[in-house]
N, C-alpha and C positions, 0 to 999 in steps of 0.2 A: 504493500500500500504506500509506503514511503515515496517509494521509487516513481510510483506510478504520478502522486500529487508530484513532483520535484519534474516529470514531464509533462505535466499538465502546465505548470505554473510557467516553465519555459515557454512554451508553444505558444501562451495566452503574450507572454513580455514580445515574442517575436514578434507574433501579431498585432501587437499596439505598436508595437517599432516601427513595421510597415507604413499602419496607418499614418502616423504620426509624418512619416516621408511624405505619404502623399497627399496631405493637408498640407506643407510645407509647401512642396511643388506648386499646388492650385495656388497657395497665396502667390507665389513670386509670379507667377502667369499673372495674373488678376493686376498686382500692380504695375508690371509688363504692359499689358494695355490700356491702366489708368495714365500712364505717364506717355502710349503714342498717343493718349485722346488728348492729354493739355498737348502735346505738341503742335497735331492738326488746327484744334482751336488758335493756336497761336497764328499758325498760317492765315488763315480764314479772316482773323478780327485785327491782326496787325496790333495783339497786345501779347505783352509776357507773360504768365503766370508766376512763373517762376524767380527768383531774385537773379539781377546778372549779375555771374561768375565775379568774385572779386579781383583787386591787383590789374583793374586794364589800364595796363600802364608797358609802352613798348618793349620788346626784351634788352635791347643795351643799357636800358634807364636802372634795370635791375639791379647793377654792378656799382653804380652813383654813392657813394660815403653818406652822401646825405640825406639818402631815399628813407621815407617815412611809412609805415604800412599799417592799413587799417583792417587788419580781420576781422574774421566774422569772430564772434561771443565762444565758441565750442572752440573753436582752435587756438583762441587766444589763451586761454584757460588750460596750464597744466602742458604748456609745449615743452617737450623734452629738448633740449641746446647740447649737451654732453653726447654726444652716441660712439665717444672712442675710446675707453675703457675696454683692457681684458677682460677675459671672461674663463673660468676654470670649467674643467670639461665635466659631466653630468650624465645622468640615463644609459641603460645600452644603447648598443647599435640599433636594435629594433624599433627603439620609441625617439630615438636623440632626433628630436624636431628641427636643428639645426645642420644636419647631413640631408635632410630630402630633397631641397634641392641645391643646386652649387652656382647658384646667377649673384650677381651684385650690381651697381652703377657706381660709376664712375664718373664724377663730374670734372673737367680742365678749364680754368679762366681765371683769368690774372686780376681778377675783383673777387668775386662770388667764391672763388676757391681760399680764399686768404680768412682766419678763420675766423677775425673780427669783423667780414664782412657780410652783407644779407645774412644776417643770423638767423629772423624768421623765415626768409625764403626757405634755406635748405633744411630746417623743422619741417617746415608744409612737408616739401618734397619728401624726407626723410621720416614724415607719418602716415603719407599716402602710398608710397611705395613698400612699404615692411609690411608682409603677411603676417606680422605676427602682431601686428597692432590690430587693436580692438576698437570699433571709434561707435559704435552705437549698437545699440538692442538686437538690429537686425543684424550686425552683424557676429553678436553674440548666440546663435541659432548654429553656427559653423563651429566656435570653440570646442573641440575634442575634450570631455572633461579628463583624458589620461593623458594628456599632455599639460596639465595644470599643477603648477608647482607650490610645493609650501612656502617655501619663502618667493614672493615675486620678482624681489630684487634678482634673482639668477634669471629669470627671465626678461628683464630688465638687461643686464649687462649683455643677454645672447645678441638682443639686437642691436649691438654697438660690433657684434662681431659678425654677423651673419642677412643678409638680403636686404644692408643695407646700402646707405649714397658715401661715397669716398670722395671727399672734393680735393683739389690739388689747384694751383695756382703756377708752378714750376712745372716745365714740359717734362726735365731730366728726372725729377721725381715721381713724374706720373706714369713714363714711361718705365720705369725700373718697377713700379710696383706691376703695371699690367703685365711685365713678362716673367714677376716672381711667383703671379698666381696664375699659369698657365694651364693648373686644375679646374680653372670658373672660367663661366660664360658673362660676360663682362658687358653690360649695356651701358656704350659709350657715350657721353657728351662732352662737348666743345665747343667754345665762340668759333668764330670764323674766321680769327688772326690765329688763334691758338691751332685750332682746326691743319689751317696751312701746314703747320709745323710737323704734328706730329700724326697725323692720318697717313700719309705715305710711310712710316714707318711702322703702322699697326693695322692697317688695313687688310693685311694678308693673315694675320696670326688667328690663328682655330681657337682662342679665347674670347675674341672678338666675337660677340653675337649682332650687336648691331649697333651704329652709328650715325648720332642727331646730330647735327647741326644747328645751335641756337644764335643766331644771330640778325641784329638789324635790318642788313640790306642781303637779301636774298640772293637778290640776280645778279651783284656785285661779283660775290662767291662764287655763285652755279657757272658764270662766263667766266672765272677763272680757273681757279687751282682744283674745284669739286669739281667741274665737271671732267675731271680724267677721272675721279672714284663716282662714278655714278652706281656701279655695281654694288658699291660697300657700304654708302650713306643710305640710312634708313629711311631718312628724311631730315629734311630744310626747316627749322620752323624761326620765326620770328617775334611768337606771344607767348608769354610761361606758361598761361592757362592750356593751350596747346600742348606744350612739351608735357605737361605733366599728364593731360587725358591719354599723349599717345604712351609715355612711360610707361602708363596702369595699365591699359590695354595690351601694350605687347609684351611687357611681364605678364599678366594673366594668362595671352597666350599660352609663352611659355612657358607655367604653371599646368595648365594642360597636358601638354606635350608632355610632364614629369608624370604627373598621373597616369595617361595612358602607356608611359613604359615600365610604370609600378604593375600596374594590369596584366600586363604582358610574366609580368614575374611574378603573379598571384601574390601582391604584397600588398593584399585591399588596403590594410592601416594607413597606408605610405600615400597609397593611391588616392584614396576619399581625403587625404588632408592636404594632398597637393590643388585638387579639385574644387577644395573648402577655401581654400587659400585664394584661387581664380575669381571664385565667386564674389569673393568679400572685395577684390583687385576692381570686379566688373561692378559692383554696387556705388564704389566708388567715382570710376570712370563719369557714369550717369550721375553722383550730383554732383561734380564738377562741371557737369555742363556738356559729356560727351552724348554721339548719337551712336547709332549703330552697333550697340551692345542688347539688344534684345537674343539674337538667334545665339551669340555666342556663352549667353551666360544660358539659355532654357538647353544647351547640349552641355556644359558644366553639372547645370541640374541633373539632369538626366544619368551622367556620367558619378555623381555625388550617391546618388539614390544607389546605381547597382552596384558600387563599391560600397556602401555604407550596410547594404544588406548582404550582400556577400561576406561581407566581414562579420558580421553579427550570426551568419551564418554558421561561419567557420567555430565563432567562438560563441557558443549557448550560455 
C-alpha cells in the first residue's frame, strides 16, 4: 500500500507539473497578442501606448564626461556598478549554472570603456544582458528553484565572472584578453575608430561570434574600413537602445542554440535552463522597445515545456 500511494502521489505532482506548463504557455500567447494588438492600434491612431524607450540620445553622445541620464524608477533602484570581482568555484558539474553556456560581451571604446565613464550605461547593458539576473515577477516563473543558493552573494559574485559585459578602452588590452579566452564565444562591440583598429585582427578568430558596430556616422565606416569585413560585422548600429535590443536578441539566440545541443545530449537540466535563460533574454528585448520576438520566444516556449517535462520525467 505504501508503495502504491508514493505512485499515486507522483503521477498526480507530474500531472499538475504538466498543467501548470500549459497555463504558462497560454499566458505568454495571450500576452503575445495583447502586445501585437497595442502595436496595430498604434499604427492605425498615430498614438503610443507605450512609454518611449528611454536615453534617445545619439550613440557618440554616450561617451561625453558630462552626459547626465535619466532612468526609469526600476532601474535606477538597486543598479549593481561593481561586476568585476572573483568569484570561488561552487556546485558540481551537473548543476554549476555558470558552465552552461561559454558567451560573454565584450565592449572596446576609448570613453564608455574607461571605468569612470557611462557608469549607468554599462549597468543597463550589464542587467539586460546577464541571464542570471532576475528583473520582474515574470520573469521569476523561469528561476530553476535548484539553482538557488543560500547565500546570494555567490550568486552575486558568479555574475561579475560569467555572461557578463567586459569593457576595455585600450585596443592592446582588449585584444590580449579576447585571444586569452579563446574557450568563449565573444559578442563583440566597438566604436568605429576603435573598430578600424582592431576588427582586422579579430575578425577571423573562432571566439568571435559576432561583431556590432556602435557608432555615429554609419556610412562614414561602411564606405571605408567595414566595408572589406562585411562578412564579420553583425551589424552597424548608431542608437544604444538598438545595440542593446539586438544584444538581447542575439544572445537569446544563442541561448537557444545551447539548449538544443543540451537536447541533443539528453541533458534536459542544462537544456530547459539555457531555454529559460532565452526567454527571460526575449521578455526583455520587447520592453525595451524590440519587435519581432513573438515567433522566437513561442518556439523557446515550446522548446522550455519539452525539456522541462522530460526532465521531470526522468527525475519523479
Amino acid at each position: 500500500m505504501p508503495s502504491r500511494r508514493v505512485g499515486e502521489r507522483k503521477c498526480r505532482t507530474s500531472s499538475w507539473r504538466k498543467k501548470e506548463l500549459t497555463l504558462l504557455s497560454l499566458r505568454i500567447t495571450l500576452l503575445q497578442s495583447f502586445t501585437c494588438l497595442h502595436s496595430e492600434l498604434e499604427i492605425l491612431t498615430g498614438r503610443k501606448f507605450w512609454p518611449d524607450p528611454i536615453m534617445k540620445v545619439s550613440g557618440p553622445s554616450l561617451a561625453r564626461p558630462d552626459q547626465t541620464w535619466n532612468l526609469p524608477r526600476p532601474m535606477a533602484e538597486n543598479v549593481e556598478i561593481d561586476y568585476y570581482s572573483k568569484v570561488r568555484p561552487y556546485w558540481d558539474n551537473d548543476r554549476d549554472i555558470g558552465t552552461f553556456s561559454d558567451h560573454l560581451t565584450v565592449w572596446l571604446d576609448l570613453f564608455i570603456g574607461r571605468p569612470e565613464e557611462s557608469i549607468r550605461l554599462k549597468a543597463i547593458f550589464q542587467r539586460f544582458i546577464q541571464p542570471l539576473n532576475t528583473l520582474d515577477q515574470e520573469e521569476e516563473a523561469y528561476d530553476n528553484p535548484m539553482t538557488l543558493l543560500e547565500d546570494p552573494r555567490i550568486l552575486e559574485e558568479l555574475k561579475d565572472r560569467v555572461y557578463c559585459l567586459k569593457p576595455f578602452f585600450e585596443v592592446d588590452a582588449c585584444l590580449a584578453f579576447i585571444r586569452e579566452n579563446d574557450g568563449k564565444k565573444i559578442f563583440f562591440i566597438a566604436s568605429g575608430t576603435m573598430g578600424e583598429k582592431i576588427v582586422p585582427q579579430i575578425a577571423d578568430l573562432p571566439q568571435i561570434h559576432g561583431i556590432y558596430i556602435f557608432c555615429g556616422n554609419i556610412s562614414y565606416h561602411a564606405q571605408g574600413w567595414a566595408g572589406n569585413y562585411v562578412e564579420h560585422i553583425s551589424a552597424m548600429l548608431d542608437h544604444q537602445d538598438n545595440l542593446l535590443i539586438r544584444m538581447t536578441k542575439d544572445i537569446s539566440a544563442y541561448l537557444e542554440d545551447k539548449g538544443d545541443h543540451y537536447m541533443k545530449l539528453l541533458e534536459t537540466f542544462k537544456a530547459k535552463t539555457c531555454y529559460a535563460w532565452g526567454i527571460k533574454l526575449s521578455m526583455r528585448q520587447e520592453k525595451w522597445g524590440g519587435r519581432c520576438y513573438q515567433e522566437p520566444r513561442a518556439r523557446l516556449m515550446n522548446k522550455f515545456i519539452i525539456a522541462d517535462t522530460s526532465y521531470e520525467d526522468d527525475h519523479p
